[in-house]
C-alpha positions in Angstrom: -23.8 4.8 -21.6 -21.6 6.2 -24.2 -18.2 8.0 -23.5 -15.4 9.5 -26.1 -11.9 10.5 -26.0 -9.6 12.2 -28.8 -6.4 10.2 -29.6 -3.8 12.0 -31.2 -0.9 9.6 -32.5 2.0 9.9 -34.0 2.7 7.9 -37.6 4.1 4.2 -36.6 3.0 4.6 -33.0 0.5 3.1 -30.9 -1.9 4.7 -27.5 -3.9 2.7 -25.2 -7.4 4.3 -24.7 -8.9 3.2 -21.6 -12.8 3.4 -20.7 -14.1 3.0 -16.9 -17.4 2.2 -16.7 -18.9 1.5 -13.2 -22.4 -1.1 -14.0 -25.2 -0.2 -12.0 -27.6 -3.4 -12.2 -26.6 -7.0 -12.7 -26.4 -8.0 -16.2 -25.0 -9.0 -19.0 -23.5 -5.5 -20.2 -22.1 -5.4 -24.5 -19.5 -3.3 -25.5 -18.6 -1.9 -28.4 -15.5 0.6 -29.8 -15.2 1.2 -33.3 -16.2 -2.3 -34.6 -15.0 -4.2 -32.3 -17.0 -6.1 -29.8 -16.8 -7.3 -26.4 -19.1 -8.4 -22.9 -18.7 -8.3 -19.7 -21.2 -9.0 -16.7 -21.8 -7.5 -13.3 -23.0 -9.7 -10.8 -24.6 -9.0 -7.2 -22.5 -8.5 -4.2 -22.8 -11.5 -2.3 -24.2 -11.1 1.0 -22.4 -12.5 4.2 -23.9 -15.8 5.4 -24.5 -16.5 9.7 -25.2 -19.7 11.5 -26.0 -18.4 15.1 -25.4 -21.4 17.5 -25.0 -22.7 21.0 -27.2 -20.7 23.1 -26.2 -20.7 26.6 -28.6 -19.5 29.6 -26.7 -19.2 32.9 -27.8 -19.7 35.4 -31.6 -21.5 34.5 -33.4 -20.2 38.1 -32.7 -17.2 39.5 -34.0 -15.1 42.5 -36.2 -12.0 41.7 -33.4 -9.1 40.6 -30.7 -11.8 40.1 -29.5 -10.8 36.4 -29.4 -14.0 33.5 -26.4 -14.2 31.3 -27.4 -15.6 27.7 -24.8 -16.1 24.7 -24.6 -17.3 21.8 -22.2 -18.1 19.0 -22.5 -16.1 15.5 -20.5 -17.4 13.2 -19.8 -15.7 9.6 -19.9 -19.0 7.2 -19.4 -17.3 4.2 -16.9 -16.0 2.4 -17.2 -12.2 2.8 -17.6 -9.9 6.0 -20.6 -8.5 7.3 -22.6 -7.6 9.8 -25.8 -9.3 11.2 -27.8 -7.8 14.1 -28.6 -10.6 16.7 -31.9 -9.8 18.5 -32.8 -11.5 22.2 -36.7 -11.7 23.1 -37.7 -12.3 27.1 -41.2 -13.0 27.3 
């Protein structure tokens, strides 16, 4: 990708020129800006980590048309938020 600006500056005084850039794949990205050189990476977005735990049938025999409660414990173990769809097969 390759952007420009025009700078106009006074004699004796100085202008920051800033550059956003969004990466779009994880790498190792080089930069360059009239001869001087830099890096920087991008890196995936971690994804959030479960532990699903404890499952709890209550009660263990029932009657014909008597409804089953089951649980369980999902825990987020990771260190960012997200979502995890829990799924519960009868057979």
């Amino acid at each position: 990708m390759i952007q420009t600006k025009d700078v106009t500056v006074q004699p004796g005084e100085s202008n920051v020129v800033a550059f956003g850039v969004t990466a779009t794949m994880a790498k190792a990205y080089n930069v360059e800006i009239d001869g001087l050189h830099g890096s920087f990476e991008a890196i995936e977005i971690p994804a959030a980590e479960f532990e699903v735990t404890d499952l709890v049938i209550t009660p263990s025999i029932v009657y014909v048309g008597q409804t089953v409660t089951i649980t369980v414990t999902v825990t987020n173990i990771g260190n960012i938020a997200g979502t995890k769809t829990i799924t519960l097969e009868v057979t």
